[in-house]
C-alpha positions in Angstrom: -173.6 1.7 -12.1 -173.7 5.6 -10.9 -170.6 6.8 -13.0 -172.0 7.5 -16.3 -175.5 9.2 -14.3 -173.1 11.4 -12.0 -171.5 13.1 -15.2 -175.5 13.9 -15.7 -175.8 15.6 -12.1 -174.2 18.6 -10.8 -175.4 19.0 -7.0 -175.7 23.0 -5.9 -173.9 23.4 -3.0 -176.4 26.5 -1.8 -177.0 27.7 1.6 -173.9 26.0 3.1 -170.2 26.9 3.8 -166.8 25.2 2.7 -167.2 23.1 5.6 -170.1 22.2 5.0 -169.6 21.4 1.6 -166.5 19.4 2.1 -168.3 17.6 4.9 -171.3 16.0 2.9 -168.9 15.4 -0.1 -167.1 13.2 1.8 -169.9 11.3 1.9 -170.7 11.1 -2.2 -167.7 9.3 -3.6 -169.6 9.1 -7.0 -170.3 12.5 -7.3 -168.7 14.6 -10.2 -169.9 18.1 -10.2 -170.7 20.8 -8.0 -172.6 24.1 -8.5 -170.8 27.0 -6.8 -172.8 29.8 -6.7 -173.2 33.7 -5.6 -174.3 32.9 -1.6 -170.7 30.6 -1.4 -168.7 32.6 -3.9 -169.0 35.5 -1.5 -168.8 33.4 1.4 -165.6 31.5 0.9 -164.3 33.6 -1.8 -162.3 31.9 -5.3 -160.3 29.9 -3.5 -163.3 28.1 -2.9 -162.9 26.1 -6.3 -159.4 25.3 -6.1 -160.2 23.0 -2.9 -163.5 21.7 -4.7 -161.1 20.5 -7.7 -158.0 19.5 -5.4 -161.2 17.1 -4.1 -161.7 15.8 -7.3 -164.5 17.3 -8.4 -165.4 19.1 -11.4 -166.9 23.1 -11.3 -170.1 24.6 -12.3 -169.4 28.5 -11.2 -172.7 29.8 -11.6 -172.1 33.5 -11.2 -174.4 34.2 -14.1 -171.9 37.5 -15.0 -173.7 40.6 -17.2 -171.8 43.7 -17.6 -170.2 45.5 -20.9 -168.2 43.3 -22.7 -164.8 44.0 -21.3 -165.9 43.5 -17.7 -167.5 40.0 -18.3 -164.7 38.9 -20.8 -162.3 39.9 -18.2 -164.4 37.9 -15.3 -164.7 34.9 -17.2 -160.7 34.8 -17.9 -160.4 34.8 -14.1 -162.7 32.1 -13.6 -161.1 30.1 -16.7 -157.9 30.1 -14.8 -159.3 28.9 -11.4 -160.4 25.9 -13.5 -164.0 26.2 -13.7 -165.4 24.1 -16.6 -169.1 25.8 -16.7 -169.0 29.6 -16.3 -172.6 31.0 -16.4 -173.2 34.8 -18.4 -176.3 36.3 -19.0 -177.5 36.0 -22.5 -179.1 39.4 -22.8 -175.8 40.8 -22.0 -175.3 40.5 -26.2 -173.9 38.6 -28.9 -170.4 41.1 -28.7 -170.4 40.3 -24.7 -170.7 36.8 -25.4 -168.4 36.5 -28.0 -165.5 38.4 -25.8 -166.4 36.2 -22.8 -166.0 33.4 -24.7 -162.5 34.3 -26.4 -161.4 35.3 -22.8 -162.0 32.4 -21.0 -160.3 29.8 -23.7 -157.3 32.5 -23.2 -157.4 32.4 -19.2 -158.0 28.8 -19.2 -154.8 28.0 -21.5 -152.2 30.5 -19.5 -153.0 27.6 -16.8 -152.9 24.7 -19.3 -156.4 23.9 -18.8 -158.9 22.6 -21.0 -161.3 25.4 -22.1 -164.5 25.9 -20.1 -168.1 26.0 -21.9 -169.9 29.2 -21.1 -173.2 29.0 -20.1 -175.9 31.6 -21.7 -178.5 32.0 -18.6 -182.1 32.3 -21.0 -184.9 33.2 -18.1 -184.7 32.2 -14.7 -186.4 29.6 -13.3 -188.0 31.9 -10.6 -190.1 33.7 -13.3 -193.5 32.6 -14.3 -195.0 33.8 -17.4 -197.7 36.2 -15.7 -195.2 37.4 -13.9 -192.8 38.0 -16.8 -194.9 39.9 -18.9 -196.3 42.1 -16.0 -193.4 43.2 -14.3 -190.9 43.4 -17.0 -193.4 44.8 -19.6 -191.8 41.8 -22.5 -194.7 41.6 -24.7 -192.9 38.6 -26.1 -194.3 35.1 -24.5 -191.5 33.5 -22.1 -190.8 30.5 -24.0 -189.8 32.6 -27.0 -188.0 34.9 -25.5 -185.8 31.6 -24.2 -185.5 30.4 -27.8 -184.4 34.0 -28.8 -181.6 33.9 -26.2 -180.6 30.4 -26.8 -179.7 31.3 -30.4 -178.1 34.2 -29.7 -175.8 31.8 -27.5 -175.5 30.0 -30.3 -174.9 32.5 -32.8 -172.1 34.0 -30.2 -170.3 30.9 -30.2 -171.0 29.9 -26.8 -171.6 25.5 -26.1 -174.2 25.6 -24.4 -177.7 27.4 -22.2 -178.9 27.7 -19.2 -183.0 26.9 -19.4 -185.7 25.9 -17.4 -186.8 22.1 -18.3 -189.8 23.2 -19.5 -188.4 24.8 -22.6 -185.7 22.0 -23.5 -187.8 19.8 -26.0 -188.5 22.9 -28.2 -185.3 24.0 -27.9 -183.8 20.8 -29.3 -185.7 21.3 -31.9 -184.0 24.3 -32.7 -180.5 23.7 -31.7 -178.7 20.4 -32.5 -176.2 18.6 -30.4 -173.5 19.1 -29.0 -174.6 22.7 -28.2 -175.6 21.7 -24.3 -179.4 22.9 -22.1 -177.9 22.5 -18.9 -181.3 22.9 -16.5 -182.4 23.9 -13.0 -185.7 23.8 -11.6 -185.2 19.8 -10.6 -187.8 18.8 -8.2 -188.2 15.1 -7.5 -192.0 14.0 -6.9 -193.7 15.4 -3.9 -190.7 17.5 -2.9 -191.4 21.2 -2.4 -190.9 23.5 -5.3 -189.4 27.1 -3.0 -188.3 29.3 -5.4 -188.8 27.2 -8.2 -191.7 28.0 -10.4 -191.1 26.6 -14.2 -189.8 22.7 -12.8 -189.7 18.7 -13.8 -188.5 15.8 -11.9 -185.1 14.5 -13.1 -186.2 11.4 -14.9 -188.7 14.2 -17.0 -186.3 16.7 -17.6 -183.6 14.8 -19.4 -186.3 12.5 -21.2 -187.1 16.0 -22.4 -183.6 16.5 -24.1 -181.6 17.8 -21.0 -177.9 17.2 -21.2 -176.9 18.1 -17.3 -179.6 18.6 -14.1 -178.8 21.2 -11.2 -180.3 20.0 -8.3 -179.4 21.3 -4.8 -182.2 21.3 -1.7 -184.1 17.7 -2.8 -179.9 16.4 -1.8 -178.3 18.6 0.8 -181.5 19.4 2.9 -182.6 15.7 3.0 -182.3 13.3 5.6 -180.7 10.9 3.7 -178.6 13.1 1.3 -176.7 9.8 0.5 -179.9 7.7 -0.4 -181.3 10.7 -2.4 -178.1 11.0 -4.3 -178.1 7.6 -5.3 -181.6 7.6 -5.8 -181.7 10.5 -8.3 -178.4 8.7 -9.8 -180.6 5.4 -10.2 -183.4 7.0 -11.7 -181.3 9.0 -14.5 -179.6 5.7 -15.8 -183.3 5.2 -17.3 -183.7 8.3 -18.9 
């Protein structure tokens, strides 16, 4: 019942160590992805995803690289050839960044004879509100459209997929046809606290919205019942 749901859900494994992490996936036999990002990255270093996949799972290294071209085309090879299969860049980096990332990483991920990784363009983080985005960064442009500009610039780069808040997936579906993927954070069940999280849905919301995969971390790994709301989340998403 959970398989075809679990290919939906990549849990975040943030705030916790290999242990940790290893610990609690013991406990989720269905689950398929994990997120690694900066805070474990650092923590546990690259190895990191090579015991993740010798466990089975699959990798979401969300590193969210922007730098000139040659530096982020030369991270993304490495990350390629660890055998992550989403690598997350920064759109605004460019179209050239993007495209050289993108080359790189099909290159690093065949010296290994592994199946090439879809980059992920981050659009606007989740942590940003529009008030906040205008003020502070001085973008005249309104949020949502500077997403869709980003997206297509993905797009136009040659890159598979984006990185979006849920909010903006419906109009970007409008814009983008399949298989070009909106991979999306901000997931907050009902009633569970938002944190950092400003621009959020629910799961069942955010892929009846057009979502193809849902982060979700804290509402999992900080419950009670991590089990229960794993499956729960899993159960839900077989309706959307």
């Amino acid at each position: 019942m959970l398989n075809d749901s679990t290919e939906k859900l990549i849990l975040a494994l943030d705030g916790m160590d290999t242990t940790q992490a290893l610990g609690l996936i013991k406990k989720l036999p269905n689950l398929r992805w994990v997120k690694v990002g900066l805070e474990l990255f650092i923590s546990a270093g690259p190895e990191v995803i090579l015991v993740l996949r010798d466990a089975g799972l699959r990798v979401f290294l969300d590193l969210k690289f922007h730098d000139i071209p040659i530096t982020m085309a030369a991270a993304c090879k490495q990350a390629a050839r660890l055998g992550a299969e989403l690598i997350t860049v920064h759109a605004c980096a460019g179209i050239n960044a993007l495209k050289q990332a993108n080359v790189a990483a099909f290159e690093g991920a065949l010296e290994k004879g592994l199946p090439g990784p879809t980059l992920l363009a981050v659009t606007v983080l989740t942590s940003w509100d529009a008030k906040r985005f205008a003020g502070e960064l001085l973008i005249n442009q309104p949020l949502e459209k500077r997403v869709e500009l980003l997206a297509n610039l993905a797009q136009e780069a040659g890159l598979r997929g984006c990185v979006c808040s849920p909010l903006e997936v419906k109009a970007l579906r409008n814009l983008i046809p399949k298989p070009f993927e909106f991979v999306t954070p901000g997931i907050r069940p009902k009633g569970f606290s938002l944190g950092d999280q400003l621009r959020v849905m629910s799961p069942i919301e955010a892929f009846n919205a057009g979502a193809t995969r849902i982060v979700i971390g804290r509402p999992i790994t900080r419950s009670n019942d991590p089990v229960g709301a794993f499956e729960g989340i899993c159960r839900q998403l077989e309706n959307a």
